[in-house]
C-alpha positions as CSV (number, residue, x, y, z in Angstrom):
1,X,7.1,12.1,-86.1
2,X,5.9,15.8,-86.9
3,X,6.2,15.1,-90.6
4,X,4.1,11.7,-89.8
5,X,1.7,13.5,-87.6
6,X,1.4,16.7,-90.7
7,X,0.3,14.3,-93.1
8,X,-2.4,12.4,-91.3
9,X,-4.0,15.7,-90.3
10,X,-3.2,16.9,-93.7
11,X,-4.7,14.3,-95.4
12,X,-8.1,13.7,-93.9
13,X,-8.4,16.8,-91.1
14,X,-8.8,19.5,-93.6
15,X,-12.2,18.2,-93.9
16,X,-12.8,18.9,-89.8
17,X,-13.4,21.1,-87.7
18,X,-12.1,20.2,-84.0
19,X,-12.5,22.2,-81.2
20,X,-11.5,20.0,-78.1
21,X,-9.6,16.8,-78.4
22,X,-7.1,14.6,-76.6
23,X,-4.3,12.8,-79.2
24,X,-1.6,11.3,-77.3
25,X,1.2,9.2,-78.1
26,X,3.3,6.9,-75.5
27,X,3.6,8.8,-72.0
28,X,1.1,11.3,-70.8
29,X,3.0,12.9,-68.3
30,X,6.6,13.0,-67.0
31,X,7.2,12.0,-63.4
32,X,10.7,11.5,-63.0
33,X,13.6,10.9,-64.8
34,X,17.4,9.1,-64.1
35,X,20.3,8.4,-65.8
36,X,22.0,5.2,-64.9
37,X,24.9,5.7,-62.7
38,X,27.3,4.5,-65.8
39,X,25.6,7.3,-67.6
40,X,24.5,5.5,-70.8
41,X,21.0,5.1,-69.8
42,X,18.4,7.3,-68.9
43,X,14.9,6.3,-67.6
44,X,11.6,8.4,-67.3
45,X,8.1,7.3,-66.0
46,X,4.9,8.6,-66.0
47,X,2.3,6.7,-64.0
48,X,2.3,3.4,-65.3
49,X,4.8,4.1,-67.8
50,X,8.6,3.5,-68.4
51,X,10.7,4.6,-71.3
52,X,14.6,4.5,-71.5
53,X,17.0,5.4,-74.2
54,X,20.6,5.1,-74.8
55,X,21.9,8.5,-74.3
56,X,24.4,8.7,-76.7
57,X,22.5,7.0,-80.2
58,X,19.3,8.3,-78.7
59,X,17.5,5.1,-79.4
60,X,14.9,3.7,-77.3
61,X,15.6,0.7,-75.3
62,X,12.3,0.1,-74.0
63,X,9.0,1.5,-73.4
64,X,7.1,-0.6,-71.0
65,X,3.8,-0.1,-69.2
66,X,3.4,-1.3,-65.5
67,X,0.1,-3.1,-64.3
68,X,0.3,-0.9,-61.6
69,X,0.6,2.9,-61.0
70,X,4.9,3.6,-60.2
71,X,5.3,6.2,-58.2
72,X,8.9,6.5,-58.0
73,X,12.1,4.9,-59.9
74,X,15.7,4.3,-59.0
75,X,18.9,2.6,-60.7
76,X,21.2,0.1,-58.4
77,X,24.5,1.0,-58.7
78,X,25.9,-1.4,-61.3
79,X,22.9,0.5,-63.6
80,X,21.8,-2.9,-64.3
81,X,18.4,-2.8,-61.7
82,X,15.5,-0.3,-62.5
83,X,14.0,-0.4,-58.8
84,X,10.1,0.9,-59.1
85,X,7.9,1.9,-56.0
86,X,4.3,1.2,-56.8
87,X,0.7,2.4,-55.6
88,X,-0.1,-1.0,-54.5
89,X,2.3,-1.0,-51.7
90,X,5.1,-2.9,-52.8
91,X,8.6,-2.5,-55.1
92,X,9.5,-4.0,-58.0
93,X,12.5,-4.6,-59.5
94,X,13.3,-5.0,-63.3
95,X,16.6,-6.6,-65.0
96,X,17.9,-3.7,-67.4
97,X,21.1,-4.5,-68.0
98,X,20.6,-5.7,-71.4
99,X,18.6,-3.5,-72.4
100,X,21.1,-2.1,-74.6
101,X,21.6,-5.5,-76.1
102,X,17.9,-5.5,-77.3
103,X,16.2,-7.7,-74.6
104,X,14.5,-4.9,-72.9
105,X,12.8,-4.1,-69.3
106,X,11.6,-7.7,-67.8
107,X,11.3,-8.8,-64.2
108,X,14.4,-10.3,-62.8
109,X,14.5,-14.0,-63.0
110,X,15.7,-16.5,-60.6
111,X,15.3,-13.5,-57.7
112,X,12.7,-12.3,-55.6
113,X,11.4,-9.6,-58.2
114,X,8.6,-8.2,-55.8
115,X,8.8,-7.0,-52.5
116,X,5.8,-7.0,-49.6
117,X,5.8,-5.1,-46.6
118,X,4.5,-1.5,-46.9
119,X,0.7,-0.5,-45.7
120,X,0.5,2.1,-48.0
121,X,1.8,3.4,-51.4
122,X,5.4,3.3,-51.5
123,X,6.6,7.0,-52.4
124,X,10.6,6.6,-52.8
125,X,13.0,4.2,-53.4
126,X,17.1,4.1,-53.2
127,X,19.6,1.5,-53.1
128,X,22.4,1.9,-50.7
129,X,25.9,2.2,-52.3
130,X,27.3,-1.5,-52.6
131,X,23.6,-2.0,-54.2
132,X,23.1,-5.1,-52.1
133,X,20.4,-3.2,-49.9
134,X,17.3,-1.1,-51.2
135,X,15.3,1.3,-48.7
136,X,11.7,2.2,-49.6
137,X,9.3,5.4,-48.2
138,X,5.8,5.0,-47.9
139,X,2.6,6.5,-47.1
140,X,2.2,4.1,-44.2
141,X,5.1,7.1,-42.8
142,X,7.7,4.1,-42.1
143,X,11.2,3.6,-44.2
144,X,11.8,0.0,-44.7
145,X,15.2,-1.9,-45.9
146,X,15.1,-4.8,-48.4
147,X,18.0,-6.9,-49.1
148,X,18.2,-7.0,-52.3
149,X,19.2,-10.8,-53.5
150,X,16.6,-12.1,-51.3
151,X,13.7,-9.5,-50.9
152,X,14.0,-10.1,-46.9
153,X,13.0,-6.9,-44.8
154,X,15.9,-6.4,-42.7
155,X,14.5,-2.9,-41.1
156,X,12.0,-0.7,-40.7
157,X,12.2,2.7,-39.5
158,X,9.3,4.5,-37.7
159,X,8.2,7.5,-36.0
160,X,7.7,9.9,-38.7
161,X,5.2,12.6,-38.3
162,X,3.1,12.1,-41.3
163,X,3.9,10.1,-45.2
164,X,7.5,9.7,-46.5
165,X,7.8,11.9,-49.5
166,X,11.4,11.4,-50.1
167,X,14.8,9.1,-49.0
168,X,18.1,9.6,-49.6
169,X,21.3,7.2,-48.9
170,X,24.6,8.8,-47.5
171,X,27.3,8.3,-50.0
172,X,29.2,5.8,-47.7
173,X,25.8,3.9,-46.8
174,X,25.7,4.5,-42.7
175,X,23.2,7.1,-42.8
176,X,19.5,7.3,-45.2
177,X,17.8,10.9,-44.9
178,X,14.2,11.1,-44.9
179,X,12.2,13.7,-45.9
180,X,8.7,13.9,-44.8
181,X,5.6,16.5,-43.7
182,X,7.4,19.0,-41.8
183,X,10.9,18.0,-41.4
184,X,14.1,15.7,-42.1
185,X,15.0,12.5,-40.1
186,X,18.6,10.7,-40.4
187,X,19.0,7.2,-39.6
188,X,21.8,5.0,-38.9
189,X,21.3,2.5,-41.8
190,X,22.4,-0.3,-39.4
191,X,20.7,0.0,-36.3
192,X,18.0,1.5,-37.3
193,X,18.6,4.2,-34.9
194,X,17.4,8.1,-35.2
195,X,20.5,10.3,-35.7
196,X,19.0,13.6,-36.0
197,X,15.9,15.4,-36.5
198,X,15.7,18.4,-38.5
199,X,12.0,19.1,-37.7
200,X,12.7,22.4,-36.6
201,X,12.6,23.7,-40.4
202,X,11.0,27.2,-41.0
203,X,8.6,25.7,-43.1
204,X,6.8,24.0,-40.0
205,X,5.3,27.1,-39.0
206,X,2.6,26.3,-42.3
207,X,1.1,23.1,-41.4
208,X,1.3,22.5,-45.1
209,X,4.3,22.4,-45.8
210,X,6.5,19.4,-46.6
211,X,10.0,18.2,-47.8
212,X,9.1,16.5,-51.0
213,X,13.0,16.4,-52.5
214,X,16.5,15.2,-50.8
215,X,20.3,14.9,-51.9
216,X,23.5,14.4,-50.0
217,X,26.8,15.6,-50.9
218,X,29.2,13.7,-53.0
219,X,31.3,13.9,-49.6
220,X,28.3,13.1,-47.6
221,X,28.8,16.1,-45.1
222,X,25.7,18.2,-46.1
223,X,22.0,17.5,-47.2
224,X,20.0,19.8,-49.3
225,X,16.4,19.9,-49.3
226,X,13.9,21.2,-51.3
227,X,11.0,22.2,-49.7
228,X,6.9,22.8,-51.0
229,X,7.1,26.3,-50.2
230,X,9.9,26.7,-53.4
231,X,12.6,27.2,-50.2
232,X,15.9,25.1,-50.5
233,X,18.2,24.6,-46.9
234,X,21.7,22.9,-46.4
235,X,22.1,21.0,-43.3
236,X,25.4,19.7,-41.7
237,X,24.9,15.8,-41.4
238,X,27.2,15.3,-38.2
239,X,25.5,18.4,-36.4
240,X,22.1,18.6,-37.9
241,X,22.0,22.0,-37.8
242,X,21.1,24.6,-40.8
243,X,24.4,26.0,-42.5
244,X,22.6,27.9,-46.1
245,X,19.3,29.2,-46.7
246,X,19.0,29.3,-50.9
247,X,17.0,32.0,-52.4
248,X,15.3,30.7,-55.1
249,X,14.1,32.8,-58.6
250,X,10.7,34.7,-58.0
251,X,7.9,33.6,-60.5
252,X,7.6,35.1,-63.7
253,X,5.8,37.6,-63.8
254,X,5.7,38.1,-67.7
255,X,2.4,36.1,-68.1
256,X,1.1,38.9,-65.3
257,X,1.8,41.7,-67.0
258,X,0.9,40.6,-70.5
259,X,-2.2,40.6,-68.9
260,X,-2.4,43.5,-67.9
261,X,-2.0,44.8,-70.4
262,X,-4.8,43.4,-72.4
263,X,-8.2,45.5,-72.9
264,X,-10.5,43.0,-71.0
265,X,-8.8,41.3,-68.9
266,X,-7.9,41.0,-65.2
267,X,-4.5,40.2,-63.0
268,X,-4.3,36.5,-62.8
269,X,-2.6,35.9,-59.5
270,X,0.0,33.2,-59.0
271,X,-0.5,30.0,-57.4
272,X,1.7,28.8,-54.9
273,X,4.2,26.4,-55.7
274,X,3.9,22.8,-54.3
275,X,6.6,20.7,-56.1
276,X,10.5,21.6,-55.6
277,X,13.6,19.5,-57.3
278,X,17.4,19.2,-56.3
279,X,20.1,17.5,-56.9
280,X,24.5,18.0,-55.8
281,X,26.5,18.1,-59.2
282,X,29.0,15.0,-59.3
283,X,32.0,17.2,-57.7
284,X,29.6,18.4,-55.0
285,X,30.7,22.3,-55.8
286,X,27.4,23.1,-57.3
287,X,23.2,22.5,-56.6
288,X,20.8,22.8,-58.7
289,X,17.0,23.5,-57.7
290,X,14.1,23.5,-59.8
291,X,10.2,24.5,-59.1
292,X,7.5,26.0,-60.9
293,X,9.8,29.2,-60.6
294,X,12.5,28.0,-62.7
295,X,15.7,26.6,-62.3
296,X,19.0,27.8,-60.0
297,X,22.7,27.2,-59.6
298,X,24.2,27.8,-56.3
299,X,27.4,27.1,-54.9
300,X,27.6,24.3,-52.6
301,X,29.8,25.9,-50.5
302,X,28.8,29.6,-49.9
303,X,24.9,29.1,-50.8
304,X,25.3,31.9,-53.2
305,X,23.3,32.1,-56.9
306,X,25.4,31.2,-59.6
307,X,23.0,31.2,-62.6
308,X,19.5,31.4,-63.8
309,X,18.3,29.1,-66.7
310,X,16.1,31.5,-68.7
311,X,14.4,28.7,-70.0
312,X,10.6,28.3,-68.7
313,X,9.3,24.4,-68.5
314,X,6.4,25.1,-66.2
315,X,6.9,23.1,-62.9
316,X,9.9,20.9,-62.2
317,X,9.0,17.7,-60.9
318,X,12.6,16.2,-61.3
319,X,15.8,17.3,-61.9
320,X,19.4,15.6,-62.8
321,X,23.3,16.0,-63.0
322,X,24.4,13.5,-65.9
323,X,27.3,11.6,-64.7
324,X,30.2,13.0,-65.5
325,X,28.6,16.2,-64.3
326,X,28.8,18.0,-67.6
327,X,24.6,17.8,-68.5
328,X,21.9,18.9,-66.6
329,X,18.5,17.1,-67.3
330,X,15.3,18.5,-66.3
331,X,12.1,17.7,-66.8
332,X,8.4,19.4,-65.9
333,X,4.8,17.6,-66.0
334,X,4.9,17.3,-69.4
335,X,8.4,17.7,-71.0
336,X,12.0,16.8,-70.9
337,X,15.5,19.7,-71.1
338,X,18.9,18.9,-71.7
339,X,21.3,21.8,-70.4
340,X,24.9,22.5,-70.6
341,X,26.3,22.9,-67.5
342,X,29.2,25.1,-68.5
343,X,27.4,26.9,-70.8
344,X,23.8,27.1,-69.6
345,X,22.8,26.5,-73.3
346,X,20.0,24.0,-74.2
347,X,21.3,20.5,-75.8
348,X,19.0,19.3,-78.4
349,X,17.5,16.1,-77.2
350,X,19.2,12.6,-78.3
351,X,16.0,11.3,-78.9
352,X,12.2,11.9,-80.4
353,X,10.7,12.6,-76.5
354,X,7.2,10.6,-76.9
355,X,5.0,13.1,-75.8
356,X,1.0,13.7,-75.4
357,X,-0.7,16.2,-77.4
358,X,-3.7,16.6,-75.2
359,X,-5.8,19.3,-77.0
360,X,-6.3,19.8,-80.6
361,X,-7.9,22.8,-82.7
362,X,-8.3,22.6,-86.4
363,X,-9.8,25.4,-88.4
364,X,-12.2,24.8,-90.8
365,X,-10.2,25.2,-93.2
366,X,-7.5,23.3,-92.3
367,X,-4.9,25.4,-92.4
368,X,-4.1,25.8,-89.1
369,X,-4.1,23.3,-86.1
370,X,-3.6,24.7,-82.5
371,X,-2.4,21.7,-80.3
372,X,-1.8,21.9,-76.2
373,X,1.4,19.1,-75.8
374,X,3.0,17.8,-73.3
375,X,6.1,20.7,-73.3
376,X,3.4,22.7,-71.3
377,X,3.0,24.9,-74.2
378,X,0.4,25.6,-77.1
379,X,2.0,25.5,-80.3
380,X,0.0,27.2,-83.7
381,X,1.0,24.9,-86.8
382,X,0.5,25.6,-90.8
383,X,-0.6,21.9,-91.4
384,X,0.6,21.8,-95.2
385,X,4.0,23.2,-94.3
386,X,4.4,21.6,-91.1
387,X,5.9,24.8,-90.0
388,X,4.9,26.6,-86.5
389,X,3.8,29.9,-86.8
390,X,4.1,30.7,-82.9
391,X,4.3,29.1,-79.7
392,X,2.5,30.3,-76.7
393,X,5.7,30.7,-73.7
394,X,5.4,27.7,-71.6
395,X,4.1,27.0,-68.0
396,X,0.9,28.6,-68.5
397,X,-1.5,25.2,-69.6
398,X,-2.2,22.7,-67.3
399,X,-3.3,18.6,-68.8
400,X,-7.3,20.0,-67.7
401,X,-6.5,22.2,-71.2
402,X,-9.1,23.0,-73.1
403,X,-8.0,24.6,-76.7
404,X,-10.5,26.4,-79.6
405,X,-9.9,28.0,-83.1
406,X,-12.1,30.3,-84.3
407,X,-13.3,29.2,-88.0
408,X,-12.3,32.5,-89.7
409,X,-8.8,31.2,-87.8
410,X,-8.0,34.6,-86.7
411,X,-8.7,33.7,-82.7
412,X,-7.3,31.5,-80.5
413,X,-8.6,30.8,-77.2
414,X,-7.1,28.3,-74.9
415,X,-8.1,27.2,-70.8
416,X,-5.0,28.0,-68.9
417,X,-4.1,26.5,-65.5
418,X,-6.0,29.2,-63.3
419,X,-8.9,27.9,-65.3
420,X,-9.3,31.4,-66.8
421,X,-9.5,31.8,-71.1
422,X,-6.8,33.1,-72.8
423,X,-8.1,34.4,-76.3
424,X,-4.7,35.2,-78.7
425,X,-4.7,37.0,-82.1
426,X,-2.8,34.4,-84.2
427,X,-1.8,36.9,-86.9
428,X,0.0,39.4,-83.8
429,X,1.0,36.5,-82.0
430,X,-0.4,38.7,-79.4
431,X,-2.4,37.8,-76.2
432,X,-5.7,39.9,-76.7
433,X,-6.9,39.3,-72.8
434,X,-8.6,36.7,-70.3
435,X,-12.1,36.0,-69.4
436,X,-12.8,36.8,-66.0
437,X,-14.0,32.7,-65.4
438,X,-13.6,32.0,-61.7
439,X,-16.4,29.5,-61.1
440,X,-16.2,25.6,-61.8
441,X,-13.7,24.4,-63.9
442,X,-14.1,24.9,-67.7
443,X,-14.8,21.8,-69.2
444,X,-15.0,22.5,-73.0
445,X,-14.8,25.3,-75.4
446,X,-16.1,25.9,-78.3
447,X,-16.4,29.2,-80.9
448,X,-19.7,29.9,-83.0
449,X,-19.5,29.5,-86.8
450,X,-19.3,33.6,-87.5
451,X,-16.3,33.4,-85.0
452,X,-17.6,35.8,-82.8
453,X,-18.5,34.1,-79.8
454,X,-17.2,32.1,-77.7
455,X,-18.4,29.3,-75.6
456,X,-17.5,28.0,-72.1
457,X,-19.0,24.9,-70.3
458,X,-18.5,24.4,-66.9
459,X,-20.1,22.4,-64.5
460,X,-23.7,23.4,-64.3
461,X,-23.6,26.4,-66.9
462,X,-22.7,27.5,-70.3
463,X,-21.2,30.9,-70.7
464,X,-21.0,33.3,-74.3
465,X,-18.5,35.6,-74.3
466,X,-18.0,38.3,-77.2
467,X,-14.6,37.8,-78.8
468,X,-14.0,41.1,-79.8
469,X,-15.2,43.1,-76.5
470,X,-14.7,40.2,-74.0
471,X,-17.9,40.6,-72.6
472,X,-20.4,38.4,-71.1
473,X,-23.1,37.9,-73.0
474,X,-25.6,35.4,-71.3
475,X,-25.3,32.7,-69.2
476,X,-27.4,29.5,-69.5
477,X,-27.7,27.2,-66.2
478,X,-28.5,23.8,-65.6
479,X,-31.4,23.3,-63.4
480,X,-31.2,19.2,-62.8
481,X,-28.2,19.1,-61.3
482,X,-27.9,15.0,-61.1
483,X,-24.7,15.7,-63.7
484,X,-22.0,18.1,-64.9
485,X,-21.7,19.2,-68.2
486,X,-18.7,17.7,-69.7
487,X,-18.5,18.8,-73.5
488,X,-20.3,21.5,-75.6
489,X,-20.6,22.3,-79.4
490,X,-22.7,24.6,-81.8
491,X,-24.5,23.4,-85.0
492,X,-23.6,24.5,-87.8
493,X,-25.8,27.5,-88.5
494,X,-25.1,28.9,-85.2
495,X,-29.1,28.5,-84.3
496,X,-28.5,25.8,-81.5
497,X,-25.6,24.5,-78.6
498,X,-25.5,20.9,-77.8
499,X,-23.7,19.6,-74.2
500,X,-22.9,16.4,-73.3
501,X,-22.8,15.2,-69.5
502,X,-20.9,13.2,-66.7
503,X,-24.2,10.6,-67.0
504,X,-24.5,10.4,-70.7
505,X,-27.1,13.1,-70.8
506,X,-27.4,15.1,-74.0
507,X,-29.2,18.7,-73.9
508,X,-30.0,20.4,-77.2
509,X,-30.6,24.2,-76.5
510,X,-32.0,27.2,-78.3
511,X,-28.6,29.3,-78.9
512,X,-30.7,32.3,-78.7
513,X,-33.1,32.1,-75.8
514,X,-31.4,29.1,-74.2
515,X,-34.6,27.2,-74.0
516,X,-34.3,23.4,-74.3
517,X,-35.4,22.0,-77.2
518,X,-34.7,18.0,-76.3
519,X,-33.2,16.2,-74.1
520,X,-32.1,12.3,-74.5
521,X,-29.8,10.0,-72.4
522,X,-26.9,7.5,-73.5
523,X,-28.6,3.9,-72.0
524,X,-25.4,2.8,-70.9
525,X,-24.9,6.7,-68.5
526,X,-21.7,6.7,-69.7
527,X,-19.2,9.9,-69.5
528,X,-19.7,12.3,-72.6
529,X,-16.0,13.2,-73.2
530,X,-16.8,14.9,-77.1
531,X,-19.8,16.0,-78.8
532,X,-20.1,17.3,-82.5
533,X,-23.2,18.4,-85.1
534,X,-23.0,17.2,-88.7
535,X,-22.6,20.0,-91.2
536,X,-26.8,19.3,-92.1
537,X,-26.9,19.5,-87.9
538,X,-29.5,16.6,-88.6
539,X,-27.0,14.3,-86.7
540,X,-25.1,14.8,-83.0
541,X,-22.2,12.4,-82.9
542,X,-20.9,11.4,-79.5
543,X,-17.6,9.8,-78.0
544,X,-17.1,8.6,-74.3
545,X,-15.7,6.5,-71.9
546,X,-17.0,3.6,-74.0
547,X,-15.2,3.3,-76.5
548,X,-17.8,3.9,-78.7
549,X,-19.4,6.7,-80.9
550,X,-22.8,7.0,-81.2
551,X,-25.0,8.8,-83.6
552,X,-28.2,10.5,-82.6
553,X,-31.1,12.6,-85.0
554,X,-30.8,15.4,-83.5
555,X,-34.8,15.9,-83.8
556,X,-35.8,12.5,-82.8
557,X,-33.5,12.0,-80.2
558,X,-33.3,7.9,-81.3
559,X,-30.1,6.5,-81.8
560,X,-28.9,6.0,-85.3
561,X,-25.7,3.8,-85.1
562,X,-23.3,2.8,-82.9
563,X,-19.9,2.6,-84.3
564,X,-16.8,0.1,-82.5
565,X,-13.1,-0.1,-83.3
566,X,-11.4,2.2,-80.4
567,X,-9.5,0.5,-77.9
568,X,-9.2,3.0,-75.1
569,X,-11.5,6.0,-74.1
570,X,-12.6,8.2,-77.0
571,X,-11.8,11.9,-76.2
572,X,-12.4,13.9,-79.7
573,X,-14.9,13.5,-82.4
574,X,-15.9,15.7,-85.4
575,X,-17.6,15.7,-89.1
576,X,-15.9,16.5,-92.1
577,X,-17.2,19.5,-94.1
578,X,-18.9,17.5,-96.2
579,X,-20.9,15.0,-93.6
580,X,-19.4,11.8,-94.9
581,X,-17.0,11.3,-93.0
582,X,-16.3,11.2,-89.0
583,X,-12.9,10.8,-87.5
584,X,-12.2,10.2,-83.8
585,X,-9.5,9.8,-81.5
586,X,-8.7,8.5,-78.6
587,X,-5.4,8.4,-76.3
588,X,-3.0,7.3,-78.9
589,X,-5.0,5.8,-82.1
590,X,-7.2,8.3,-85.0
591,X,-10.1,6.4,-86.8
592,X,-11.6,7.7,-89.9
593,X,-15.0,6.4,-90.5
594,X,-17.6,6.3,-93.0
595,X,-20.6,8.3,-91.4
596,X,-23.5,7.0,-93.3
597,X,-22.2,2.7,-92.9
598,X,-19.8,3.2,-89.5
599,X,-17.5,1.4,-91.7
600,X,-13.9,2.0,-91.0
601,X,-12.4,3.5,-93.6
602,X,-8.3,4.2,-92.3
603,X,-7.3,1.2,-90.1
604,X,-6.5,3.1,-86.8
605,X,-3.0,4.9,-86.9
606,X,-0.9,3.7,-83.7
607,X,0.6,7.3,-83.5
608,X,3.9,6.5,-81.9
609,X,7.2,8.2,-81.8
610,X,10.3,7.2,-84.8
């Protein structure tokens, strides 16, 4: 796929100059992920997305995309039943046993496929041991049981304070934990009675806080719960009460004092962490917790650290033992880890993981390309070796990720997820400093053509910033405030900025003075997601929620052409050095087009993984 990926940008993108983009290829973003309980599957969504692969070829058994938003996945015991809760209140269940076999991820036939009940997104789903019973969390804050074969609700438990985040079934079925805003319930699986109530967790003394992950013991004698405040607690099930208070890894503070060291630059304080993972290893002696932190071993029995794993993926949203205990799998937003558990080493993945590469830079030149993926890292690439010249350490870009390359293609400057500027030297590899941006999120950069400034659009203003002191230089506001200013770019000569807006509104400015010079409207008042001058700067090209580019004259204002062919939303546009071309993209597809006809030249690449 990188080779694949090389060569398309080699063989028409050294032509272009791109400052902001969005390419993507399969998932956008990694939810969840679960191996089958046999172990030879392993399944991970993202929104609307499922892909599974066979862990031991590595080959991709399916990648499916659901109608409907999933919000949480689970395998029945037999691993032959992917169970999906869904934004539109009800579960889903999809036949996956041959998926090995070839025939893929399909609804169940000759079974109730699709169960009704829930007032509210369902949040979590597990089946109970024998796998003839399936209990489902929702936002409506109730827990409801399904039998399985016929979709019949055969319980529902209420009385929880606020929405079900998370459900867990005891190991011998009697009892399902529930994990919710500010506390723990246990229910007897049968009666529907409340067991216990473990609301009296420290967390409740922040109205904020929740329990948003939940596993029992193999032995089904302690819970563990991982909690939105990063804090991890073992509870007895027979007694309820608290037996281990884990202390989970401080934040890094590497990125902190990189920073600080920088020449213009300020701290960049650490958010708080809001999204916690845990999981029992399959002999119960060991749990592992993940957050935005890092990741943990403790001993199950004595709540004491066993190991750190060094390895950074930004915030863990889910976190897995393999079967036969030996792997640990771990992924964050945007990327998936295999660990050995013995050794703590990283296992190269089975499998190409199809991920999004959601901001693009290109030199002029097109030497270099700077792209934003979905590892939660920005990675610097020579495009006609294929090689990467550095990485920048994960954890520190968020999907809002906005990425620019100077032209001389000695600067880097990327939007990290404090919505502050990094700016890099990419022959050090070293972070020069951060802008001091703490107003409306940064919506587009963009570097002039000497390479010494550097542009920032956020809502209502445009900011220019000297590269090489880090200074302010001038700020230029919107006045009408009837739309937000959504992507900016500088002609050619360096004499003129151009912004696109939320309502299709293009402003052409005086890069100077800041005085508008024109100011002309899409007809449709569609979303500008990309703007770019041809090399002459006669021409603005456009790309937006429509699916369309559209060419302006810059002086007249008039609409030149309007060119079709994507199929989804475009999110990148640019000229080639030479103005006769124009090559867009859009979530997974690049077009190359013939800027004077509109005529598609390369039939849209599918970029997808091997």
């Amino acid at each position: 796929m990188k080779n694949r990926l090389c060569a398309i940008l080699l063989s028409f993108l050294m032509l272009v100059t791109l400052s902001t983009s969005c390419l993507a290829y399969g998932i956008w973003t990694i939810n969840e992920i679960k191996y089958s309980p046999d172990g030879k599957k392993l399944a991970i969504w993202g929104y609307k997305d499922i892909l599974l692969y066979d862990t031991q070829t590595g080959q991709e058994l399916e990648n499916f995309t659901s109608p409907i938003g999933i919000t949480s996945i689970t395998f029945s015991p037999d691993s032959k039943i992917l169970a999906t809760g869904n934004r539109d209140k009800t579960i889903r269940l999809w036949d996956v046993g041959d998926a090995d076999n070839g025939i893929g991820l399909r609804k169940l036939l000759g079974k109730v496929d699709v169960f009704k009940g829930h007032k509210d997104s369902v949040t979590s789903v597990a089946f109970s041991p024998d796998g003839k019973k399936l209990a489902s969390g929702s936002s409506d804050k109730t827990v409801r049981l399904w039998d399985v074969e016929t979709g019949k609700q055969l319980l529902a438990l209420k009385g929880h304070r606020d929405n079900v985040i998370c459900l867990a079934y005891s190991p011998d079925g009697n009892t399902i934990a529930v994990g919710h805003w500010g506390g723990v319930y246990l229910w007897d699986a049968y009666s529907g009675k409340r067991l216990h109530a473990l609301d009296q967790l420290p967390i409740c003394k922040e109205d904020t806080a929740s329990v948003n992950s939940i596993a029992y013991s193999p032995d089904g004698n302690t819970i563990v719960t991982g909690n939105s405040d990063s804090s991890f607690y073992l509870w007895d099930t027979k007694t309820g009460k608290l037996t281990h208070t884990l202390s989970q890894t401080q934040i890094d503070t590497q990125f902190n004092r990189l920073v600080q060291k920088s020449y213009f630059s300020r701290p960049v304080k650490s958010k708080p962490v809001w999204r916690s993972s845990v999981a029992f290893s399959p002999d119960g002696n060991t749990i592992v917790t993940g957050t935005r932190s890092g990741v943990d071993l403790f001993d199950a029995k004595t709540g004491q650290k066993k190991q750190i794993f060094q390895q950074r993926i930004g915030s863990v949203e889910s976190i897995e033992f393999s079967p036969d205990g030996n792997t640990i799998a771990m992924s964050g937003s945007d990327n998936l880890l295999l660990f050995d558990m013995n050794t703590g080493q990283e296992i190269p993945l089975p499998f190409s993981i199809v991920k999004c590469v959601y901001s693009v830079g290109l030199s002029p030149g097109g030497r270099m390309v700077a792209s934003g993926a979905v590892n939660n890292s920005l990675r610097l690439w020579d495009v006609e070796t294929g090689k990467v010249l550095f990485i920048v350490p994960v954890g520190w870009l968020s999907l809002k990720n906005s990425v620019a390359l100077s032209p001389d293609s000695k600067t880097l400057a990327i939007v990290d997820y404090n919505n502050t500027v990094e700016v890099w030297d990419t022959n050090t590899k070293q972070i020069l400093g951060v802008l001091p941006i703490d107003r409306n999120e940064i919506k587009s950069i963009t570097f002039s053509a000497d390479s010494k400034i550097l542009v920032s659009a956020s809502r209502w203003e445009v900011t220019f910033w000297d590269v090489d002191t880090g200074q302010k230089i001038k700020i230029f506001k919107q006045l009408q405030r009837r739309d937000s200013i959504t992507s900016v770019a500088f002609s050619w000569d360096g004499k003129m900025i151009v912004t696109g807006s939320s309502n299709g509104t293009i402003r052409l400015r005086d890069a100077n003075s800041g005085e508008q010079i024109r100011m002309f409207s899409i007809q449709q008042k569609i979303p500008i997601n990309c703007i770019a001058f041809s090399p002459d700067n006669k021409t603005i090209v456009t790309g937006g929620n429509d699916e369309n580019l559209l060419l302006y004259g810059t002086h007249s204002g008039k609409l030149i052409r309007m060119i079709k062919g994507h199929q989804r939303y475009v999110n990148s546009v640019a000229f080639s050095a030479d103005g006769r071309r124009i090559v867009s993209t859009s979530r997974d597809e690049i077009y190359l087009w013939d800027a004077n006809t509109g005529q598609e030249i390369q039939t849209s690449l599918i970029l997808q993984p091997k």
